[in-house]
N, CA, C and O atoms as CSV, one atom per row, in Angstrom:
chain,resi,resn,atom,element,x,y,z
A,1,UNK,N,N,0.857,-1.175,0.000
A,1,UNK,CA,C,0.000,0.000,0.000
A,1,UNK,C,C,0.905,1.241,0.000
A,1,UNK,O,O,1.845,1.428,0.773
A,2,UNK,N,N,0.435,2.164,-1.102
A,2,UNK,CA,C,1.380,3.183,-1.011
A,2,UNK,C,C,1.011,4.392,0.183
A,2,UNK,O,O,0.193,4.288,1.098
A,3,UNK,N,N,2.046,5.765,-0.202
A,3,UNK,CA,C,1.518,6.602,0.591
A,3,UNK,C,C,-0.341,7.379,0.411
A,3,UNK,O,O,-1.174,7.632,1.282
A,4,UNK,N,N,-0.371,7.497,-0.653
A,4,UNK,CA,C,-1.077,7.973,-1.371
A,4,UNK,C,C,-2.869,7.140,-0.822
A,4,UNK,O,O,-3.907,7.753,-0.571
A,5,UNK,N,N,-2.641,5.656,-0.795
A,5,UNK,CA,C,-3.621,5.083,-0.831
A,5,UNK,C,C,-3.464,5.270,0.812
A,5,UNK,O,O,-4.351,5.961,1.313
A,6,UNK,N,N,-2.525,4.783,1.658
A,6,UNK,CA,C,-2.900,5.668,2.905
A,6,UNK,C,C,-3.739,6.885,3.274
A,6,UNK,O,O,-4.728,7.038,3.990
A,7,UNK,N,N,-3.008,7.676,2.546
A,7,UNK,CA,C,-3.637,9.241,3.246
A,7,UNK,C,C,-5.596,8.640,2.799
A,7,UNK,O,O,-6.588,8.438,3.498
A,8,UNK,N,N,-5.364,8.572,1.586
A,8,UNK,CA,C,-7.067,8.449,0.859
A,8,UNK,C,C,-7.738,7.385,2.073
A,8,UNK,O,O,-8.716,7.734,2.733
A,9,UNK,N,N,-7.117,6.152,2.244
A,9,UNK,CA,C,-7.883,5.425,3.649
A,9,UNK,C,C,-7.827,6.344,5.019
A,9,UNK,O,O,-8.718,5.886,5.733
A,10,UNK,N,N,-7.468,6.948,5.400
A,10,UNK,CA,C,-7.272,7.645,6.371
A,10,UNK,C,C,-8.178,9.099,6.535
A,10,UNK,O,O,-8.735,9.582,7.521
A,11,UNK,N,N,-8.055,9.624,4.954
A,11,UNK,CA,C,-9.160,10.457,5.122
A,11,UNK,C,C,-10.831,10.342,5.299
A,11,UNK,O,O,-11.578,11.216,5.738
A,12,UNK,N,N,-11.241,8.796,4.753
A,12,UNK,CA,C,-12.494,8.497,4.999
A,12,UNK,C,C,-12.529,7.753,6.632
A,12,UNK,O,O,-13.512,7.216,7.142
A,13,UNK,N,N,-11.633,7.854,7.032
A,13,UNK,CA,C,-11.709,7.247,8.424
A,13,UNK,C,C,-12.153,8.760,9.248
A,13,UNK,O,O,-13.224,8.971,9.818
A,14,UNK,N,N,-11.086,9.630,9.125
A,14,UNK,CA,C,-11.205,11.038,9.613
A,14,UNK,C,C,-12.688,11.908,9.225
A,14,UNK,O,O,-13.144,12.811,9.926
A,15,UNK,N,N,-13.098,11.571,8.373
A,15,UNK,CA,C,-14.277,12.420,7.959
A,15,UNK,C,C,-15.131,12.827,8.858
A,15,UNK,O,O,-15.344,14.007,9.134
A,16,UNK,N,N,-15.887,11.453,9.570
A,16,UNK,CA,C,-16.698,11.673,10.593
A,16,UNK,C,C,-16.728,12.290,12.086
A,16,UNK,O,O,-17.727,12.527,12.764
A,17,UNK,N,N,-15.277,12.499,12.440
A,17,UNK,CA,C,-14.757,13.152,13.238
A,17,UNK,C,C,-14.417,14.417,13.041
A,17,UNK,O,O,-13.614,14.750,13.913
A,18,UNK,N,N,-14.602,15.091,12.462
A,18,UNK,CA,C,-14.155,17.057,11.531
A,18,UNK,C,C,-15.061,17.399,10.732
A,18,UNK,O,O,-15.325,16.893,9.641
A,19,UNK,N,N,-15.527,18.209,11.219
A,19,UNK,CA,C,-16.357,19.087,10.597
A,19,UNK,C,C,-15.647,20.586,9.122
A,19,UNK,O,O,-16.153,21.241,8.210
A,20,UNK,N,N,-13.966,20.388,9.900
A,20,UNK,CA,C,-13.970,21.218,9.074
A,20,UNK,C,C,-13.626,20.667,7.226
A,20,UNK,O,O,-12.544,20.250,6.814
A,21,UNK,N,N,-14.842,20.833,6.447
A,21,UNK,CA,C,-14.694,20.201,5.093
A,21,UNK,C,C,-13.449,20.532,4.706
A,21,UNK,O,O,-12.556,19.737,4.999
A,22,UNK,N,N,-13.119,21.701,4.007
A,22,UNK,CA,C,-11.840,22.723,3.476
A,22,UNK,C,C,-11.072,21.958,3.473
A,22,UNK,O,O,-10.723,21.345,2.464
A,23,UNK,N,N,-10.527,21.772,4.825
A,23,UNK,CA,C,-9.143,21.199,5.431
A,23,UNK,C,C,-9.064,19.481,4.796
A,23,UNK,O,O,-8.206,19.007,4.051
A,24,UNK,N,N,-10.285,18.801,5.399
A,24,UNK,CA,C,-10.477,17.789,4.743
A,24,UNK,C,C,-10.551,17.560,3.502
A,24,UNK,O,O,-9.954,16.509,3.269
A,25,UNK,N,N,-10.928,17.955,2.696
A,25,UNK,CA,C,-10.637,17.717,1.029
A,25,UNK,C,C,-9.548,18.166,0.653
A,25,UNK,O,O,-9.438,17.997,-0.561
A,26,UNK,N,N,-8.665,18.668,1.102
A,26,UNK,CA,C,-7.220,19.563,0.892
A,26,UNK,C,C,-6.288,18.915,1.888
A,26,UNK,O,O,-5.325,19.609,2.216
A,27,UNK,N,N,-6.425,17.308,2.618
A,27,UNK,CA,C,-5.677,16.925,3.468
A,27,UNK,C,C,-4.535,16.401,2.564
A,27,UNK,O,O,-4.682,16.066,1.389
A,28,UNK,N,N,-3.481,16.376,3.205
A,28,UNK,CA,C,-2.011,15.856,2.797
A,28,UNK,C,C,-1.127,16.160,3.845
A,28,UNK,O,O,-1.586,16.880,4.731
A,29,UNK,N,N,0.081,15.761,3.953
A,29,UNK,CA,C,0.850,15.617,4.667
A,29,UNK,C,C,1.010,16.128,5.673
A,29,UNK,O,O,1.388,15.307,6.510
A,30,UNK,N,N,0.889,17.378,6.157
A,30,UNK,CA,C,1.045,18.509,6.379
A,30,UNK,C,C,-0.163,18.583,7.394
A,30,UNK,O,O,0.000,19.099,8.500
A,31,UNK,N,N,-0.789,18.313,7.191
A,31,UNK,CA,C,-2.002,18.353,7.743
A,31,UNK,C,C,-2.192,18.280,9.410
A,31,UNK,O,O,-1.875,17.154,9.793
A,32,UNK,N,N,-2.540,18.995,10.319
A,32,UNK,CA,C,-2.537,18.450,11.508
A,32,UNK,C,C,-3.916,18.134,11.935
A,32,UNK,O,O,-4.892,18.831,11.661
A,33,UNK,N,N,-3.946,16.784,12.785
A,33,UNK,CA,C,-5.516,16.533,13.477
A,33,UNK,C,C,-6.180,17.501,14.214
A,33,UNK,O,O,-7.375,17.794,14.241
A,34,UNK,N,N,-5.030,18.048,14.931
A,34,UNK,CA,C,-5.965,18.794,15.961
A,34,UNK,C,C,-6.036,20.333,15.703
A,34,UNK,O,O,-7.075,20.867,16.094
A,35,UNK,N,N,-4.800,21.397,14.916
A,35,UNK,CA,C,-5.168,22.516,14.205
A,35,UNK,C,C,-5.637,22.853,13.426
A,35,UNK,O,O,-5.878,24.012,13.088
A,36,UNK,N,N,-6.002,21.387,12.707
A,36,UNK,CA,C,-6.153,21.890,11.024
A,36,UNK,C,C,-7.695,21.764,10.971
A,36,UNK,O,O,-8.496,22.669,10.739
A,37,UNK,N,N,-7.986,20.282,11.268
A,37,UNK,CA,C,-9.083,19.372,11.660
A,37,UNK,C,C,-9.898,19.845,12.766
A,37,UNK,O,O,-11.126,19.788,12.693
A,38,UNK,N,N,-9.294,20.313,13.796
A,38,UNK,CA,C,-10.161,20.376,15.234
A,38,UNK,C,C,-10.607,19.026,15.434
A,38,UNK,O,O,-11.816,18.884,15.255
A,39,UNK,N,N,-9.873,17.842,15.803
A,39,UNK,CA,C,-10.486,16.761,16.089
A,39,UNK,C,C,-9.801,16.846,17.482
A,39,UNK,O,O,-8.628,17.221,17.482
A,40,UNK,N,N,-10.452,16.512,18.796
A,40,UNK,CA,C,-10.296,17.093,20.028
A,40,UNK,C,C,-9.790,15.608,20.028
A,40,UNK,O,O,-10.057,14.819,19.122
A,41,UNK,N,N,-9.012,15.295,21.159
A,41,UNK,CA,C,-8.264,13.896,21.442
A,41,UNK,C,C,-8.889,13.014,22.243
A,41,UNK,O,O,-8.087,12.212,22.721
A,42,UNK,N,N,-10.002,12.843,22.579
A,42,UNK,CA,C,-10.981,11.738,22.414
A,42,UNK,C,C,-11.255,11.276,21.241
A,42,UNK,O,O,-11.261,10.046,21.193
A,43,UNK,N,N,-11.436,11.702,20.483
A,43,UNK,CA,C,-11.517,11.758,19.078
A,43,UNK,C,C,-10.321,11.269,18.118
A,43,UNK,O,O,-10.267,10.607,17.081
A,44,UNK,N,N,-9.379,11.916,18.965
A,44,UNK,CA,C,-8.430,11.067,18.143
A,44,UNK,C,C,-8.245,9.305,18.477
A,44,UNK,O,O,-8.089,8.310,17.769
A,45,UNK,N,N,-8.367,9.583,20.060
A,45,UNK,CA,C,-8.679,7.748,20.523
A,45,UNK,C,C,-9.090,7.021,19.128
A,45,UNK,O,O,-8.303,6.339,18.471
A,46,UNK,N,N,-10.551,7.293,18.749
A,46,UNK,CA,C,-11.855,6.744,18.235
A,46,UNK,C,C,-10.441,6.293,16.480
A,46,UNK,O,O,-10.141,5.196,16.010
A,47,UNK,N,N,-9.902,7.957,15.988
A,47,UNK,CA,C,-9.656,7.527,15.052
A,47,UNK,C,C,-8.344,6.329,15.122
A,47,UNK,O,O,-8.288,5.347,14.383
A,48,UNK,N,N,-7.658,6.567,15.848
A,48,UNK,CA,C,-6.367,5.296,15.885
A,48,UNK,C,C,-7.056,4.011,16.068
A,48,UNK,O,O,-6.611,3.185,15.271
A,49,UNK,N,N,-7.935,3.561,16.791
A,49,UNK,CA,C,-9.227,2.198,17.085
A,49,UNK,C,C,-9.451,1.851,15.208
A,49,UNK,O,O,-9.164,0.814,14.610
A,50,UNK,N,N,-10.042,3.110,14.664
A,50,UNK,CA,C,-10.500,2.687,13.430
A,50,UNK,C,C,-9.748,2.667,12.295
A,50,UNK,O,O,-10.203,2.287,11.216
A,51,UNK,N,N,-7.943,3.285,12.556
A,51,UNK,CA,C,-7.019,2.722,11.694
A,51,UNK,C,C,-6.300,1.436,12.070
A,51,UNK,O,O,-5.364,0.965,11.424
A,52,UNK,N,N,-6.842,0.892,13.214
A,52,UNK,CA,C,-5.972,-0.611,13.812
A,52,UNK,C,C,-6.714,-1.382,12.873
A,52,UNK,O,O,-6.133,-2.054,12.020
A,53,UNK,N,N,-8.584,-1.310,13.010
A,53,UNK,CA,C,-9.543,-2.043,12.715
A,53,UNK,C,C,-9.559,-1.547,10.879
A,53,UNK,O,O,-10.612,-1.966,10.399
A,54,UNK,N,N,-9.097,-1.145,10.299
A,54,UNK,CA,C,-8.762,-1.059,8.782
A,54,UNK,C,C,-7.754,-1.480,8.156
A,54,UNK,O,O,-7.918,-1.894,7.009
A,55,UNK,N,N,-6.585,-1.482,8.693
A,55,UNK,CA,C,-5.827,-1.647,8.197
A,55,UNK,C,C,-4.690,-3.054,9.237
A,55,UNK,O,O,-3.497,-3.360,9.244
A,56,UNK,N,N,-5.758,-3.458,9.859
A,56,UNK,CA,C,-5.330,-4.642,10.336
A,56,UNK,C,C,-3.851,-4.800,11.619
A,56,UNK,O,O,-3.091,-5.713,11.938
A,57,UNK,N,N,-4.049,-3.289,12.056
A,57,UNK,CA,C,-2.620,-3.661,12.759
A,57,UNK,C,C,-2.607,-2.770,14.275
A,57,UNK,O,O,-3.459,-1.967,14.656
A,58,UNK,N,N,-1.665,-3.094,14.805
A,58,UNK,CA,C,-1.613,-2.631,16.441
A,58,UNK,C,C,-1.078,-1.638,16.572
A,58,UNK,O,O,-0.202,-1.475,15.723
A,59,UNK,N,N,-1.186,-0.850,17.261
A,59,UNK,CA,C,-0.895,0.751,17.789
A,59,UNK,C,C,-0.349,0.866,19.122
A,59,UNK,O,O,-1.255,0.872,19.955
A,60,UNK,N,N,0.780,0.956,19.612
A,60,UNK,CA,C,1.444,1.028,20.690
A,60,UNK,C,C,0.919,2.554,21.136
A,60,UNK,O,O,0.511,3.462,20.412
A,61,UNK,N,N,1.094,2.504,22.729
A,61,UNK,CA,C,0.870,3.975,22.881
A,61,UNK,C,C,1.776,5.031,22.623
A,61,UNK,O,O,1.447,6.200,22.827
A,62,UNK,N,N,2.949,4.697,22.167
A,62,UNK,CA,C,4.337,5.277,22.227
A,62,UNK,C,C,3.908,5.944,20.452
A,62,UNK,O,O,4.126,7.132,20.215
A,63,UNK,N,N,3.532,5.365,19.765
A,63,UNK,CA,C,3.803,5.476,18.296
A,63,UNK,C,C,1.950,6.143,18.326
A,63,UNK,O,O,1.653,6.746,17.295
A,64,UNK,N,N,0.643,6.027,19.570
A,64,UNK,CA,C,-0.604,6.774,19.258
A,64,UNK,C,C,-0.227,8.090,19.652
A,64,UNK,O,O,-1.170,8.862,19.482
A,65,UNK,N,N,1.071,8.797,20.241
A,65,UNK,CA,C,1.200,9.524,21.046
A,65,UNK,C,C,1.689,10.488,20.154
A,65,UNK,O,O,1.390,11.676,20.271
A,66,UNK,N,N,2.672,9.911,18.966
A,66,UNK,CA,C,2.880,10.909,18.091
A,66,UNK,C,C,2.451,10.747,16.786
A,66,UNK,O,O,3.079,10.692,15.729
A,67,UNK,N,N,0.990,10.665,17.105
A,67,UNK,CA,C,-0.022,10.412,15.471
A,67,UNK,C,C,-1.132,11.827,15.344
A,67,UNK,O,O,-2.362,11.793,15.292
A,68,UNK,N,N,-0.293,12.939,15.319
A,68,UNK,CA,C,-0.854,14.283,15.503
A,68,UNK,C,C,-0.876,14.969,14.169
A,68,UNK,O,O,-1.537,16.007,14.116
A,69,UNK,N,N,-0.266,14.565,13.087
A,69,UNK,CA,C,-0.335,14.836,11.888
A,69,UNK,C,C,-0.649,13.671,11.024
A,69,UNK,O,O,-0.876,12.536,11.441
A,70,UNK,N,N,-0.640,14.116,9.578
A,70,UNK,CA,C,-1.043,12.767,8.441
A,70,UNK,C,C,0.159,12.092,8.386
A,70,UNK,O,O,0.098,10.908,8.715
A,71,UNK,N,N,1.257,12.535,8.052
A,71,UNK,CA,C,2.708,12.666,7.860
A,71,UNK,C,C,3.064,11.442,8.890
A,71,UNK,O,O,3.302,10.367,8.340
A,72,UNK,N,N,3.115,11.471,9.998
A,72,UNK,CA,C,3.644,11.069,11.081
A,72,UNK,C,C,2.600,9.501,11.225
A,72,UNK,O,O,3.016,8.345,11.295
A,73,UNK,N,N,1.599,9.843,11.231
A,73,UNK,CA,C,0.212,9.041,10.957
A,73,UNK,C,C,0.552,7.654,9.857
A,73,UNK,O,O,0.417,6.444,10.040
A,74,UNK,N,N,1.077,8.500,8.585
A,74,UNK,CA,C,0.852,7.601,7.653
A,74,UNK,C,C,2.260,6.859,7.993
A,74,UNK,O,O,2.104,5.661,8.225
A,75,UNK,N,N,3.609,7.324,8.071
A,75,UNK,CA,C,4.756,6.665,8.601
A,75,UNK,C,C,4.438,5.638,9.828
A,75,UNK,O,O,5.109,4.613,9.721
A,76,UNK,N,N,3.835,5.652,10.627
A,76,UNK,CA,C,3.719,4.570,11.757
A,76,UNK,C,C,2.353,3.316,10.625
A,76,UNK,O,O,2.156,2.112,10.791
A,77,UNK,N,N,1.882,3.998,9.875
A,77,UNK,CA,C,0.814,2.905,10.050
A,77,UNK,C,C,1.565,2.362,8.504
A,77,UNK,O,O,0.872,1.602,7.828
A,78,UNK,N,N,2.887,2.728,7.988
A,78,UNK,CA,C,3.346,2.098,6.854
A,78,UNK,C,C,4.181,0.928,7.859
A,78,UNK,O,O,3.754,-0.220,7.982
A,79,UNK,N,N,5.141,1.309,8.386
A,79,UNK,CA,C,6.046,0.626,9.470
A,79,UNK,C,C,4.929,-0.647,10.085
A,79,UNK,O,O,5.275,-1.828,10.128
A,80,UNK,N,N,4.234,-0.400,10.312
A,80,UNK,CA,C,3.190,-1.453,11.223
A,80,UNK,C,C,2.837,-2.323,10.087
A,80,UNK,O,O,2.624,-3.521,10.279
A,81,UNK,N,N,2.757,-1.755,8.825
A,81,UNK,CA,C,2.281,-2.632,7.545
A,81,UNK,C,C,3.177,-3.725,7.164
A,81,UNK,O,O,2.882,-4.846,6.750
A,82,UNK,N,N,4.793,-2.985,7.464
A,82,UNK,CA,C,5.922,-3.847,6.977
A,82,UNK,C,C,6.501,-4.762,7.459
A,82,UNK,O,O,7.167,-5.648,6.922
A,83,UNK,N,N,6.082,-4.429,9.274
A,83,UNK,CA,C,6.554,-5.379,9.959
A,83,UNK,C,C,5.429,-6.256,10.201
A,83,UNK,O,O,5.446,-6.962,11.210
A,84,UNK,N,N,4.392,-6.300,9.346
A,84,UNK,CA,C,3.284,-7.591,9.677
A,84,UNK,C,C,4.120,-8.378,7.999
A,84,UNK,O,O,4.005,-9.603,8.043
A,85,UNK,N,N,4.624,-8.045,7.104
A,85,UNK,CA,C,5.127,-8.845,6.319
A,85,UNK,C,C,6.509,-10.037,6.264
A,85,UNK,O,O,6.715,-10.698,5.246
């Protein structure tokens, strides 16, 4: 799975949690959950639960702790991809 198809799984995970559209259709790298998005960190809980349960893999708290951008986001959940291979 590339980067690309990441961010795109990740953004329909994020949707339901942000209201702000803009940001969301214009997400990429760069992007932060909680400035860009306003997704308050309960919220972020909900979304790391529903990238374990998509993409099939485990989330340490060490690696949920710095999943505050897409960037950072999509790097842990590539790493988690590679080491299930």
């Amino acid at each position: 799975m590339n980067k690309n198809e990441i961010i795109s799984a990740l953004k329909t995970i994020i949707q339901p949690y942000s209201e702000e559209t803009l940001a969301l259709e214009n997400i990429d790298e760069n992007t932060d959950f909680i400035a860009d998005l306003k997704i308050n960190s309960a919220n972020l809980v909900d979304i790391v639960l529903d990238i374990e349960e998509e993409f099939k893999i485990e989330i340490d708290n060490d690696s949920m702790a710095k999943m505050l951008t897409v960037k950072a986001t999509v790097e842990i959940i590539d790493s988690k991809l590679n080491a299930g291979k």
